[in-house]
N, C-alpha and C positions, 0 to 999 in steps of 0.2 A: 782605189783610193785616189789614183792623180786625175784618172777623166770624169769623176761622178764627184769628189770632194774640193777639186783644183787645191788638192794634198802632195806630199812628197813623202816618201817610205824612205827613213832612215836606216834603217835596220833591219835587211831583208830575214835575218833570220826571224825576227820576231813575229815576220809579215807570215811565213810558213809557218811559224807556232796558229796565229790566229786562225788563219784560213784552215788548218787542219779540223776547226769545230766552230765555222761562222755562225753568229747570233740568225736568228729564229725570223729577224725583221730590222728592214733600211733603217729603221729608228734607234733599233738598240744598236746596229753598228755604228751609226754616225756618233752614238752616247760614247759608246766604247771607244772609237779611234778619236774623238775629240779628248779624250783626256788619256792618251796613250802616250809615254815619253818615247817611243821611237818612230812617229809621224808627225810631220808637220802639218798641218790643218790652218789658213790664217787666224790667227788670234790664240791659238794655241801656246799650250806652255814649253811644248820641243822647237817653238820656234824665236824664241829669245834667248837661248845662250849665247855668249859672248865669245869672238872669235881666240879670244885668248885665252879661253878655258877647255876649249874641245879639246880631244888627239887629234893627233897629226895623225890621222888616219882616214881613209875611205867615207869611213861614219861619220868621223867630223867633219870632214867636206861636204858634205852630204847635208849634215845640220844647216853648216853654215849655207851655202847652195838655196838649201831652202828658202831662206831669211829675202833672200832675190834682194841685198843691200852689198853694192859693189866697195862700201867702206871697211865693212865688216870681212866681207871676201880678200879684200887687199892687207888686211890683218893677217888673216889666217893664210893667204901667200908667202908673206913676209917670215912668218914664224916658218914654216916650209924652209923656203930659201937659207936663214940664220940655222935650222938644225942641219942643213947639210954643209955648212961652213960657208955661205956665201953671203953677200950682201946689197942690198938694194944702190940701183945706181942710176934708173930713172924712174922717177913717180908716176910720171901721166901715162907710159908703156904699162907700168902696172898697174893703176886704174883700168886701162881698155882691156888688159888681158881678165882683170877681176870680173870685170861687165860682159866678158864674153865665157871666160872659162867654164866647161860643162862637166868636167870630171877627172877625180881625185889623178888621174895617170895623169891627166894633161899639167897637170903643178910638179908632179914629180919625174 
């Protein structure tokens, strides 16, 4: 998905469901995982949620990750930080950590 579609796999368990019985032909997968909600694909529909609706979880990082928009990234930081009782104290630090952050451990 990420080196053949320049995709992101959301949801790896899903990813094991598919691969356990892949389609027949590159065509009907590209069909398939283009309108799958747990891969991002550009243009795709897993990849416009908004960073204020995912969980705070792995998966929603991951979502949002996808999106590769450090506004929306620094959203979904934010809510991070506010669930574990803290609060933002410089913006632009949070900016470059958004632009750089690769995974959900690294926020929490």
């Amino acid at each position: 998905v990420e080196e053949q579609l320049n995709g992101v796999v959301i949801d790896l368990v899903e990813l094991d469901a598919f691969a356990a019985s892949p389609p027949a032909s590159m065509y009907e997968m590209v069909s398939l995982l283009s309108g799958a909600a747990w891969v991002c694909i550009s243009g795709s529909a897993a990849c416009s949620p908004d960073s204020a609706n995912v969980p705070l979880t792995a998966s929603g990082f991951r979502i949002i990750h996808a999106q590769q928009n450090a506004t929306r990234m620094s959203g979904f930081i934010v809510r991070v930080v506010k669930h574990f009782g803290g609060r933002l104290i410089d913006a632009g630090i949070l900016r470059l950590f958004a632009k750089s952050v690769s995974s959900f451990e690294d926020v929490v």
